[in-house]
C-alpha positions as CSV (number, residue, x, y, z in Angstrom):
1,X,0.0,0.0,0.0
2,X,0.8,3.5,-0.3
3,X,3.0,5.2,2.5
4,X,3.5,8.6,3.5
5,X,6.5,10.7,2.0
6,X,8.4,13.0,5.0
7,X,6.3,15.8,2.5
8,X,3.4,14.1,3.0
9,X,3.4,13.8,6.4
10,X,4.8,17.6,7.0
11,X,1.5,18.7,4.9
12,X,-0.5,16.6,7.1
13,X,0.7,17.5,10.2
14,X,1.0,21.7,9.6
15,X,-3.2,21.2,8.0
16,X,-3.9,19.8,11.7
17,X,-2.2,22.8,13.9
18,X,-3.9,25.0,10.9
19,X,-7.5,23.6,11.9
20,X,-6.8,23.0,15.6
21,X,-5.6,27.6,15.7
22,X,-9.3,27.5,13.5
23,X,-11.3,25.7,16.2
24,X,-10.2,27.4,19.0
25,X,-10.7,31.0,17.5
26,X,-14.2,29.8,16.3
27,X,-14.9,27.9,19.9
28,X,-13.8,31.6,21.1
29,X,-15.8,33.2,19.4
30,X,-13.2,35.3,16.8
31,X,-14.8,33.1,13.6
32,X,-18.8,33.2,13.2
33,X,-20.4,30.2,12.0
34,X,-20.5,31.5,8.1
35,X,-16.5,31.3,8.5
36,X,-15.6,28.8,10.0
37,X,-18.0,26.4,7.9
38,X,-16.1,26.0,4.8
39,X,-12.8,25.4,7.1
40,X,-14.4,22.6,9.2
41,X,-15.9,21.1,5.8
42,X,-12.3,20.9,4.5
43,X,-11.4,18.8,7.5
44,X,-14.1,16.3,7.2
45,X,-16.3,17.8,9.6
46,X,-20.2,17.7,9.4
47,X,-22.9,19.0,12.1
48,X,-25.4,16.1,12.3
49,X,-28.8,16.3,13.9
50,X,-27.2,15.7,17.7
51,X,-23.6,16.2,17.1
52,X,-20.8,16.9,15.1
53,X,-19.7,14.2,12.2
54,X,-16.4,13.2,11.1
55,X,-15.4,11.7,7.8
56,X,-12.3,10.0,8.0
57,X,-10.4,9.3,4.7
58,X,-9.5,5.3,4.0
59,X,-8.3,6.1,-0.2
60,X,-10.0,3.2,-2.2
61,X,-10.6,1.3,0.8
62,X,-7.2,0.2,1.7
63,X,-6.2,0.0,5.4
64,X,-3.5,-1.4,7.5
65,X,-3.6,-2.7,11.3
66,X,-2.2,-0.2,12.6
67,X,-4.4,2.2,11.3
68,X,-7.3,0.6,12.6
69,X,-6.3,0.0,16.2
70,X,-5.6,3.8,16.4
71,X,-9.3,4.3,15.0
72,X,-10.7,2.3,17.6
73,X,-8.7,4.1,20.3
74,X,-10.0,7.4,19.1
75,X,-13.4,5.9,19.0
76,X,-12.9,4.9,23.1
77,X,-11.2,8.4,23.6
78,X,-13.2,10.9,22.2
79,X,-16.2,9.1,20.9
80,X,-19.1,6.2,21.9
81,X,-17.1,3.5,21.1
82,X,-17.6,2.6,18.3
83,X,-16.7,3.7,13.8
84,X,-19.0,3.4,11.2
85,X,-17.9,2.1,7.6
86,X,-19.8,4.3,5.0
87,X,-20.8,3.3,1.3
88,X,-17.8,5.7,-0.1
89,X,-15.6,3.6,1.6
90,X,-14.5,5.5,4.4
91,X,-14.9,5.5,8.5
92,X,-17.0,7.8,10.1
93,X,-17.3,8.9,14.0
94,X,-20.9,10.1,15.2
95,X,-20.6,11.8,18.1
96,X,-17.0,13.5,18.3
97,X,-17.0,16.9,20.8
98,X,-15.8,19.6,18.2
99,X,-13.3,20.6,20.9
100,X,-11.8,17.4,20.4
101,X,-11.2,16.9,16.8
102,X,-8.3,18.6,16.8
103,X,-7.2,16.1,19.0
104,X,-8.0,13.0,17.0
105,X,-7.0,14.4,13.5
106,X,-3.2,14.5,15.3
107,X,-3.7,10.9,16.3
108,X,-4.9,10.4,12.7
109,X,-1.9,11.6,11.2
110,X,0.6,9.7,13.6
111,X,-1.0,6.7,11.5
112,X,-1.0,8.5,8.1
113,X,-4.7,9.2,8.2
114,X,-6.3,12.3,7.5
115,X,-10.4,13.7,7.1
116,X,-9.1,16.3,4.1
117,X,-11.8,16.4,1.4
118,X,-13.9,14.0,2.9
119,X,-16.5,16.4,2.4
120,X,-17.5,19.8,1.1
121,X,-17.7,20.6,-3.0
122,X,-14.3,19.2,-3.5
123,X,-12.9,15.8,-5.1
124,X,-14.0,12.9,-2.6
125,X,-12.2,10.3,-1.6
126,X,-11.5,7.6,-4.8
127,X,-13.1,3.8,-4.7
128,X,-12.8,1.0,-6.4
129,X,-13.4,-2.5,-6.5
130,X,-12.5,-4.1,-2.5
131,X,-10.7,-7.4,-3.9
132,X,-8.2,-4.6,-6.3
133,X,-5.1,-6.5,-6.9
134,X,-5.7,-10.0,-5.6
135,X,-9.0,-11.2,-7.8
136,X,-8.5,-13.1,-10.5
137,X,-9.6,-11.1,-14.2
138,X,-8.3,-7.7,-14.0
139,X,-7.0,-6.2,-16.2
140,X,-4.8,-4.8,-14.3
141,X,-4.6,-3.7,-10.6
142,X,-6.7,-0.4,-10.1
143,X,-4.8,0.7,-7.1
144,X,-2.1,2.3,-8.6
145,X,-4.6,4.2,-10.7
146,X,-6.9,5.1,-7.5
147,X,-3.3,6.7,-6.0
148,X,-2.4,8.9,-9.0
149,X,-5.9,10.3,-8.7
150,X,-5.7,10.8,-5.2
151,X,-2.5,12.8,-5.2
152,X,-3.3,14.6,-8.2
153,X,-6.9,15.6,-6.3
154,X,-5.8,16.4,-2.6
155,X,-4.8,20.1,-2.1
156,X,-5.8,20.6,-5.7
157,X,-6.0,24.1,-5.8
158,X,-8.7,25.0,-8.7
159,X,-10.8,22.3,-8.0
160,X,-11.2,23.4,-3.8
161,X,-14.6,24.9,-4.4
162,X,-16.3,23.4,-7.3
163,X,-20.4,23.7,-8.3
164,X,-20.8,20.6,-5.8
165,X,-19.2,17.4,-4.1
166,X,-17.5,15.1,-6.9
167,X,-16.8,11.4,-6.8
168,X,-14.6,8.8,-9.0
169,X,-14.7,5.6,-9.1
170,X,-12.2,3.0,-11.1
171,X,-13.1,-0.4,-12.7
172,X,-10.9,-2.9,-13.3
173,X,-13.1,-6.1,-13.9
174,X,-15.3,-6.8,-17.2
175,X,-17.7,-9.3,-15.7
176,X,-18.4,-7.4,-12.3
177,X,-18.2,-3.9,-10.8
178,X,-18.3,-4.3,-7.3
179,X,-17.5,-0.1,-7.1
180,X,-20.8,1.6,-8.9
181,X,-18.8,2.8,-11.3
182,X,-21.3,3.9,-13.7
183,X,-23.0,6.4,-11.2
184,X,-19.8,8.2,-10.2
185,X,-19.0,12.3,-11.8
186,X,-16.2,10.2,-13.6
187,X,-16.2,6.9,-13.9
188,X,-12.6,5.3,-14.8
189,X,-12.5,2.1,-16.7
190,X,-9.2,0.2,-17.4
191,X,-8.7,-1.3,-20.5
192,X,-6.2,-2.4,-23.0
193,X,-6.2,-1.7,-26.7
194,X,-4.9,-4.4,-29.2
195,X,-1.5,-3.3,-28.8
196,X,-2.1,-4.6,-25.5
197,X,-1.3,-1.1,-23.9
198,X,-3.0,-0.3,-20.7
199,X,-5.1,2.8,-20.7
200,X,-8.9,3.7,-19.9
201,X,-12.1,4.0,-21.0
202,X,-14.0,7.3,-19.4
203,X,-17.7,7.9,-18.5
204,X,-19.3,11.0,-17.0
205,X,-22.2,12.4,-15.3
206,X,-23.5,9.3,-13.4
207,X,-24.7,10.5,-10.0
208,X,-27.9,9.2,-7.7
209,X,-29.5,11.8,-5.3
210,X,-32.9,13.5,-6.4
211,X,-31.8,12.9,-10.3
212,X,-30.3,9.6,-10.7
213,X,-29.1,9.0,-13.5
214,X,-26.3,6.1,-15.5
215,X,-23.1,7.6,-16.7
216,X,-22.4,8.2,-20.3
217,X,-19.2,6.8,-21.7
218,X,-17.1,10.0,-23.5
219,X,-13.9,8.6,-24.1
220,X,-13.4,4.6,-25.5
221,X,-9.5,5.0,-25.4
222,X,-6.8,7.0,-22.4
223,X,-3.3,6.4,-23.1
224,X,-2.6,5.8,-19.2
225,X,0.5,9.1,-19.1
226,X,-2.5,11.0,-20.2
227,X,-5.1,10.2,-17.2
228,X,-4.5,13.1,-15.2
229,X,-4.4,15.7,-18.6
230,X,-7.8,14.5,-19.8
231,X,-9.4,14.5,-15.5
232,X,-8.1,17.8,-15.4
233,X,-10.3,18.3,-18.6
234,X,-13.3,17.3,-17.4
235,X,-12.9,19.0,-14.2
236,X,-12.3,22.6,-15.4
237,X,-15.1,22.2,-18.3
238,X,-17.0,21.3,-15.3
239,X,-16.0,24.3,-12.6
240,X,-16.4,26.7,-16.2
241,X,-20.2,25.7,-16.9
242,X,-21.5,23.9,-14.0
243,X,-24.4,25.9,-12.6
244,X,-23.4,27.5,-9.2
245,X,-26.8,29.1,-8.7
246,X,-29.1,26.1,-7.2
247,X,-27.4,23.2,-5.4
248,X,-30.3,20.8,-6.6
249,X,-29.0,21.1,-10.3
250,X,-25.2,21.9,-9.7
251,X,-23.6,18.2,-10.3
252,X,-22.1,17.5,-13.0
253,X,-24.8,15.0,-14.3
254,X,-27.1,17.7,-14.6
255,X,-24.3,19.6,-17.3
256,X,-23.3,17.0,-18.9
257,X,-27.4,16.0,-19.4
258,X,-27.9,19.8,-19.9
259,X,-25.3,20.0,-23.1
260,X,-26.1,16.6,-24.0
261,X,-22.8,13.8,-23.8
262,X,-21.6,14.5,-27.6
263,X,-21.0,18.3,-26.7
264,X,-19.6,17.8,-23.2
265,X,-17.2,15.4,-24.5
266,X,-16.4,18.3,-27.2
267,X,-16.0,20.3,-24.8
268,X,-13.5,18.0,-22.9
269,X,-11.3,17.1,-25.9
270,X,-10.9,20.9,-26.6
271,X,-9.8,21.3,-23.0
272,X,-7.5,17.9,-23.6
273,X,-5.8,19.5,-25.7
274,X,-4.2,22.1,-23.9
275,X,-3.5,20.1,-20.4
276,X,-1.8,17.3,-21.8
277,X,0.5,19.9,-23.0
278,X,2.1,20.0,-19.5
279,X,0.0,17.1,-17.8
280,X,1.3,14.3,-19.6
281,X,2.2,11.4,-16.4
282,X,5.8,10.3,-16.7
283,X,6.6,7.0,-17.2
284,X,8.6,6.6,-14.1
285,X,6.1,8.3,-11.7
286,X,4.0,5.0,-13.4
287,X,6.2,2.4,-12.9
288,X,6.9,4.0,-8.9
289,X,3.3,3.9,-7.9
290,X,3.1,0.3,-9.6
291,X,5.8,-0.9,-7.3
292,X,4.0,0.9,-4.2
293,X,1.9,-2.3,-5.0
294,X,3.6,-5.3,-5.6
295,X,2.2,-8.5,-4.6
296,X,3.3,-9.9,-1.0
297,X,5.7,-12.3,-0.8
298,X,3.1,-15.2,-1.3
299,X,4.0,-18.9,0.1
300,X,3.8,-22.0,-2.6
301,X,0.5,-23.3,-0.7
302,X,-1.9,-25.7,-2.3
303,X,-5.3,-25.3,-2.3
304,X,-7.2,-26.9,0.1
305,X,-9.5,-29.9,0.5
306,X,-12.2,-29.0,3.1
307,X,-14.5,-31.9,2.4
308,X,-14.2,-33.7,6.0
309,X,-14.6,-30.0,7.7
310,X,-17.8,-29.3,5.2
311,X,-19.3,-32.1,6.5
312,X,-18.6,-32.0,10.5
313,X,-19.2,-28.1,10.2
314,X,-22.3,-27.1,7.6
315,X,-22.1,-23.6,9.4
316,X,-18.2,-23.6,8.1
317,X,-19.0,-24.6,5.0
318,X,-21.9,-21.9,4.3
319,X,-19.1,-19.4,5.3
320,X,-16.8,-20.9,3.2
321,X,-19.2,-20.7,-0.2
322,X,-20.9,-17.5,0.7
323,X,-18.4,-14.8,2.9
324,X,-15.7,-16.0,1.1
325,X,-13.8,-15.4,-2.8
326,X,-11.7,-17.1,-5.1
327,X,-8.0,-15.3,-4.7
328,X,-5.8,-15.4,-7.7
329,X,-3.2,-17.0,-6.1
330,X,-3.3,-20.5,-5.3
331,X,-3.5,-21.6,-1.6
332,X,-5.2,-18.3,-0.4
333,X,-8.6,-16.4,0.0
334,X,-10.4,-13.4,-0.5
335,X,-12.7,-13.2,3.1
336,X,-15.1,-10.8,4.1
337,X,-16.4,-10.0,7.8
338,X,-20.2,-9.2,7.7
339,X,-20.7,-5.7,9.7
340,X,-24.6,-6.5,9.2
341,X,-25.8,-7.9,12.7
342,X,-28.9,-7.7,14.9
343,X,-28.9,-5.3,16.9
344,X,-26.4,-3.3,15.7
345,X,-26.4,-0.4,13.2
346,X,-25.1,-1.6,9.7
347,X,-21.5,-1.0,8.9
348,X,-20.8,-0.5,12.8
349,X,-17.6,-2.1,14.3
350,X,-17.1,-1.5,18.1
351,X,-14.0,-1.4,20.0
352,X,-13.4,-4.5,20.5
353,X,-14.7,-5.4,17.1
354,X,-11.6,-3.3,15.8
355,X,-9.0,-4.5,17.5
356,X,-10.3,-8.1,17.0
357,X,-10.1,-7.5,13.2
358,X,-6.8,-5.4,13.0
359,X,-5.6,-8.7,15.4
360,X,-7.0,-11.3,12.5
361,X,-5.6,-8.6,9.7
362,X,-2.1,-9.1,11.6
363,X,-2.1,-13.2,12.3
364,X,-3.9,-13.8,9.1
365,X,-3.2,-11.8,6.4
366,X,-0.2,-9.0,5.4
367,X,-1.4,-6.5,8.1
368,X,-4.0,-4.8,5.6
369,X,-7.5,-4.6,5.6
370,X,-10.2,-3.1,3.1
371,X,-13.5,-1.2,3.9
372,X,-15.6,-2.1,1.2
373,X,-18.8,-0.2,-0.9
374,X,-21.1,-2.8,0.9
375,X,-20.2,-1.4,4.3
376,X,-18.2,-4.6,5.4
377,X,-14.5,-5.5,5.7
378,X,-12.7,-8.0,3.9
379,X,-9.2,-10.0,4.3
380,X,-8.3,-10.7,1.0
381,X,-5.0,-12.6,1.7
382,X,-5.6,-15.8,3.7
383,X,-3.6,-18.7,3.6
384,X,-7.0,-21.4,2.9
385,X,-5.3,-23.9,5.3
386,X,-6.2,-21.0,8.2
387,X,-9.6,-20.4,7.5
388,X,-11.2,-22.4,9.4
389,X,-9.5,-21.3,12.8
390,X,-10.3,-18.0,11.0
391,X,-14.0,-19.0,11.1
392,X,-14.3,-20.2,14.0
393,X,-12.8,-16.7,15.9
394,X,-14.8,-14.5,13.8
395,X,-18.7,-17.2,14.9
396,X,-17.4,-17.0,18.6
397,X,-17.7,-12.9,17.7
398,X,-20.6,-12.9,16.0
399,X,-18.5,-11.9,12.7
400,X,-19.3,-15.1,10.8
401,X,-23.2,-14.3,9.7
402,X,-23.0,-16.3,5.9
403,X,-24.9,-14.3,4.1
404,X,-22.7,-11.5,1.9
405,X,-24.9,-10.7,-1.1
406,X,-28.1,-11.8,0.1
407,X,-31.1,-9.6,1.3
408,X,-29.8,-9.0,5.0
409,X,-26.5,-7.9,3.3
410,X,-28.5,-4.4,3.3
411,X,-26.9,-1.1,2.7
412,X,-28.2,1.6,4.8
413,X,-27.2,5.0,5.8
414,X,-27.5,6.6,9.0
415,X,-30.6,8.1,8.3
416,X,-33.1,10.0,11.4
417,X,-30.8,8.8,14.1
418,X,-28.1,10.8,13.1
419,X,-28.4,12.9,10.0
420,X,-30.0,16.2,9.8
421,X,-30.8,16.2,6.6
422,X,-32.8,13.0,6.9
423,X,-36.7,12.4,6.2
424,X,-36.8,8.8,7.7
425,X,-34.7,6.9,9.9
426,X,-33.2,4.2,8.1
427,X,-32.0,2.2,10.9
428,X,-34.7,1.2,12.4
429,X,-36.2,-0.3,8.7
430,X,-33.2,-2.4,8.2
431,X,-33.3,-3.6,11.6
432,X,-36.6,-4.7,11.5
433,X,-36.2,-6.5,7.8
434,X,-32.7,-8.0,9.1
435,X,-35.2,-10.2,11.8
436,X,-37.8,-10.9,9.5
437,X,-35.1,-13.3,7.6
438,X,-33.5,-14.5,9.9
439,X,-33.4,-17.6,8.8
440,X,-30.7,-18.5,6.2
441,X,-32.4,-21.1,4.6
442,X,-35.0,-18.3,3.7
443,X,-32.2,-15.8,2.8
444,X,-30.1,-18.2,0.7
445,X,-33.6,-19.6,-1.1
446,X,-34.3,-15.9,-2.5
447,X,-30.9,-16.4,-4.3
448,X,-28.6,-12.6,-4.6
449,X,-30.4,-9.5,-3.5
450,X,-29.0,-6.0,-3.0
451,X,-31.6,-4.3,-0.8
452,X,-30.4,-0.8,-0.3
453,X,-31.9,1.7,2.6
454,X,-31.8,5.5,2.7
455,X,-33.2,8.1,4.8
456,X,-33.3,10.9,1.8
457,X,-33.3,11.9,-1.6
458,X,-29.3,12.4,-1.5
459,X,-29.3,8.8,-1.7
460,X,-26.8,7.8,0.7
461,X,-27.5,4.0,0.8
462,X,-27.7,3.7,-2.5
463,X,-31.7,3.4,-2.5
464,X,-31.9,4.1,-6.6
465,X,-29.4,1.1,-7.7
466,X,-31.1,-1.5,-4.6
467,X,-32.4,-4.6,-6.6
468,X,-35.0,-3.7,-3.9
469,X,-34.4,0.1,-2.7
470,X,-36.0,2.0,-0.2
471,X,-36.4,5.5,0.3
472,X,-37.8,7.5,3.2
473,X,-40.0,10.2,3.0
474,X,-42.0,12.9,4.9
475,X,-45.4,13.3,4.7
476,X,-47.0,16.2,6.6
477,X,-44.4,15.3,9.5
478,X,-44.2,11.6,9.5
479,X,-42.1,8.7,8.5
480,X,-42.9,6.8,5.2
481,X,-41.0,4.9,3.2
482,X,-41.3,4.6,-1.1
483,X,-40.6,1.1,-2.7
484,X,-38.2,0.9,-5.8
485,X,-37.5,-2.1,-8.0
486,X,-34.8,-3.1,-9.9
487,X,-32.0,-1.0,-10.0
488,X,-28.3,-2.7,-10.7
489,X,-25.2,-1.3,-9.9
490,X,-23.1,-3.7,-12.1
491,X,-22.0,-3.3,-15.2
492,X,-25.3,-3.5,-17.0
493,X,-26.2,-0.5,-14.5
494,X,-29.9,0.5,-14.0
495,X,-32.5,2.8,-12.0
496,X,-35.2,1.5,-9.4
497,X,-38.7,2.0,-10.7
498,X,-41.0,3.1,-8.1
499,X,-43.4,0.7,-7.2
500,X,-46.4,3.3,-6.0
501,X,-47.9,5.7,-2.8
502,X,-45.0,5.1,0.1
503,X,-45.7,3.1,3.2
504,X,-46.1,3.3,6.9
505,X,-42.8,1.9,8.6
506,X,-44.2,-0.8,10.2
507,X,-45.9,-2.2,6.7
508,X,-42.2,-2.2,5.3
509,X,-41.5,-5.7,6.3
510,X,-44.9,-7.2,4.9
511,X,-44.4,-5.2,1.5
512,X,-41.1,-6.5,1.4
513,X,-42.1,-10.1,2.1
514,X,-44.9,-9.8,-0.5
515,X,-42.9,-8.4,-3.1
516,X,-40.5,-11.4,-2.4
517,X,-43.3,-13.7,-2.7
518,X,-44.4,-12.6,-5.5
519,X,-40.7,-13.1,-7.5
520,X,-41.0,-16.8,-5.6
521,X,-44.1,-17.5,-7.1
522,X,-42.7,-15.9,-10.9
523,X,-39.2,-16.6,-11.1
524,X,-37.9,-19.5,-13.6
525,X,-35.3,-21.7,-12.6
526,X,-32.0,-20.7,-11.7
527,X,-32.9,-16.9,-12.0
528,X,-32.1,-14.0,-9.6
529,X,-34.2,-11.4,-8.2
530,X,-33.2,-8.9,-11.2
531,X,-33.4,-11.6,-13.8
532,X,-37.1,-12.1,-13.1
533,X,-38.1,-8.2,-12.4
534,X,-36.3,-7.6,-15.7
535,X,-38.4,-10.1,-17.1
536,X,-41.7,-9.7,-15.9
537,X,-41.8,-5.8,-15.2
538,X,-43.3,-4.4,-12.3
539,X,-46.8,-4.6,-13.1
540,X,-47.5,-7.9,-10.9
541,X,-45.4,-6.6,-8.2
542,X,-47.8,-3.5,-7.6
543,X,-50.7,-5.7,-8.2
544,X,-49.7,-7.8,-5.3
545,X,-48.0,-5.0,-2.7
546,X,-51.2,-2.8,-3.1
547,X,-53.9,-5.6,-3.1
């Protein structure tokens, strides 16, 4: 993984005595609310509904041990005791004393960690696919890619106040795209051309909120030295003509909608051509970030035969089939930890939690851990011959639910507990849909099902690209909830469809076993939840929800 320069780390530590000299003067009273706003959104910072936020930075998802012990000692320190993974990737504390940020961006940076443009209309933190670099069918490890964007983005002068908040995301895989890719600002694809030369493939204008809407691709073939030249393109066509005058219809999305794709990406290319003038990526910056990720030192393991285990152990071998992926080297195993319990918030991991993991991250694995867009963390690099110890630590934790890409897999955000901008709590909804199925059997018979929760039009679970997506509302002061159906945040990307009139919160369970029921009694063998909706349209779905 990437580490800290002694630059980096001087940057990082003169930004936290900057903000700390900001807080106190505002805490003082010398900065008024209007001023010292834009400053704390620089630093990560939010005001939720009963306390401040803060957004910590985790760059494509990439942690190591370390860095996770000190998050759960912050969490102890200055916080409830607990973090919260978010859909972008990163960690979040919810109840931080603004007196005492200060105090845990310092401990931040003694771990090379920072909250810088985890918020605000700036360049967000980069994602990509969790498994980068160890799943088999890339076409080439996206990390490196992910870490020129990142240090081409943070501090980037021009683009420090832009129309709104802009994400990128980078695919690597052509039969999966576990990042959402297609609803990013900028989507970055890798591909080769028949030279075999890497390079990319560039959509724009994908975005979810109150105007989802899929990405259009502008750009079939990057030379990789140019990345950077033709980003920088799209980001000042952007600052030029995105609006500035209404927040609802200042993303990018709206623009490139606005012009129409075809003149956007006119627009871009005549931009192109003047940063790549002096923007052009030199081959040996490439080949230095390449080597900041070369494999581990892998041992010559075989793979394993777990038939005798399978059979004394059917709980191991669910976990086995279900929480855990094929590695591309023989002998290991892509594994992910399920942050989706009853009872506890999803994407949640309390203290202990945290050390446990940065523990099994350290006896297990390389020392690294990834966040990933599904709100869980994975250990992608474990020797097969230790997962079953592995298993049974993470069941005696309750870290071992089997059940990654099913319906309780749900996405939520915070929603009404925390969020101030919430209509509905979200928490609560997922809770209460996690104990209707809580039986496997029932979960593993619906087959793969993305069920994605939010508490408000700016989408923060992902509500719009749910197979099944939910979406609270307010009406005249109390809590509903809207039903979409098949959205797909793959490859072959699409948008919910709204089923009809929202519901009551306590009818969401029922609707959402009858609209179950209903793909039972309709789906064709072998066929997921999408397959069928696709299929048969949403017609007997409302027929059945509103009888």
């Amino acid at each position: 993984m990437y580490l800290y320069t002694d630059f980096d780390q001087q940057l990082i530590n003169e930004r936290v005595v900057q903000f700390r000299d900001q807080t106190e003067r505002y805490l003082a009273g010398k900065l008024t609310e209007d001023e010292y706003r834009p400053l704390r959104l620089q630093n990560g910072l939010y005001v939720q509904r009963y306390a401040p936020m803060l957004r910590i930075a985790v760059p494509y998802g990439l942690m190591n041990s370390r860095q996770l012990r000190k998050v759960a000692e912050l969490a102890k320190e200055y916080d409830r005791g607990y973090a919260h993974v978010s859909t972008r990737q990163n960690i979040q504390f919810n109840w931080p004393a603004l007196e005492n940020v200060p105090d845990m961006l310092e401990g931040l940076a003694s771990v090379q960690m920072h909250a810088i443009q985890t918020s605000g209309n700036c360049i967000r933190n980069t994602t990509t696919d969790q498994y980068a670099g160890v799943v088999a069918g890339e076409i080439a490890d996206p990390r490196p890619t992910c870490e020129l964007i990142r240090q081409w983005s943070t501090f980037h002068p021009e683009f420090a106040f832009l129309p709104r908040k802009f994400k990128i995301a980078v695919s690597a895989l052509e039969e999966i795209d576990r990042a959402a890719t297609s609803f990013h600002d900028i989507g970055v694809y890798l591909t080769r051309n028949e030279s075999g030369e890497l390079g990319y493939k560039i959509k724009v204008g994908g975005g979810l909120g109150r105007t989802p809407i899929i990405g259009s691709m502008i750009r079939e073939w990057l030379p990789r030295e140019d990345l950077i030249a033709y980003l920088e393109a799209v980001l000042r066509v952007y600052n030029l003509h995105g609006r500035r005058d209404n927040k609802y219809k200042a993303r990018i999305k709206i623009l490139v909608k606005a012009l129409t794709p075809d003149v956007f990406a006119e627009k871009v290319e005549a931009e192109f051509a003047e940063t790549i003038k002096t923007l052009k990526v030199q081959p040996e910056i490439l080949e230095k970030l390449d080597q900041e990720f070369t494999p581990f030192d892998y041992q010559n393991y075989a793979d394993e035969d777990f038939s005798a285990l399978f059979a004394e152990y059917p709980k191991f071998k669910q976990w086995f089939n279900i929480n855990t992926n094929a590695h591309k080297v023989a002998g290991y195993r892509i594994v992910t930890i399920s942050l989706k319990r009853a009872g506890i918030a999803t994407g949640d991991m309390i203290v202990e939690e945290m050390n446990l993991i940065a523990d099994l991250a350290d006896k297990y694995t390389f020392g690294e851990l990834r966040t990933t867009h599904e709100q869980n963390i994975s250990l992608v690099d474990v020797p097969q011959k230790d997962l079953f110890e592995l298993w049974q630590i993470l069941e005696k934790n309750n870290l071992a639910r089997a059940h990654i890409g099913f319906i309780t897999d749900i996405i939520c955000c915070p929603g009404g507990d925390f969020c101030s901008l919430a209509n509905a709590k979200s928490i609560p909804i997922s809770e209460a849909i996690t104990r209707r199925f809580d039986d496997l059997d029932t979960v593993y018979n619906l087959g793969h099902i993305d069920l994605n929760i939010s508490g408000c039009m700016n989408a923060c679970g992902h509500h719009h690209v749910g197979n099944i997506g939910i979406l609270g509302v307010d009406k005249k002061g109390a809590e509903f909830y809207q039903i979409t159906l098949g959205g797909n945040a793959d490859h072959d990307a699409s948008i919910g469809d709204i089923l009809g009139p929202s519901f009551a919160a306590e009818a969401v369970p029922d609707i959402i076993d009858e609209i179950l029921n209903t793909y039972l009694d309709l789906r064709n063998e072998g066929e997921e939840f999408i397959e069928t909706y696709r299929r048969v349209g949403i017609q007997p779905f409302k027929e059945r929800a509103y009888a």
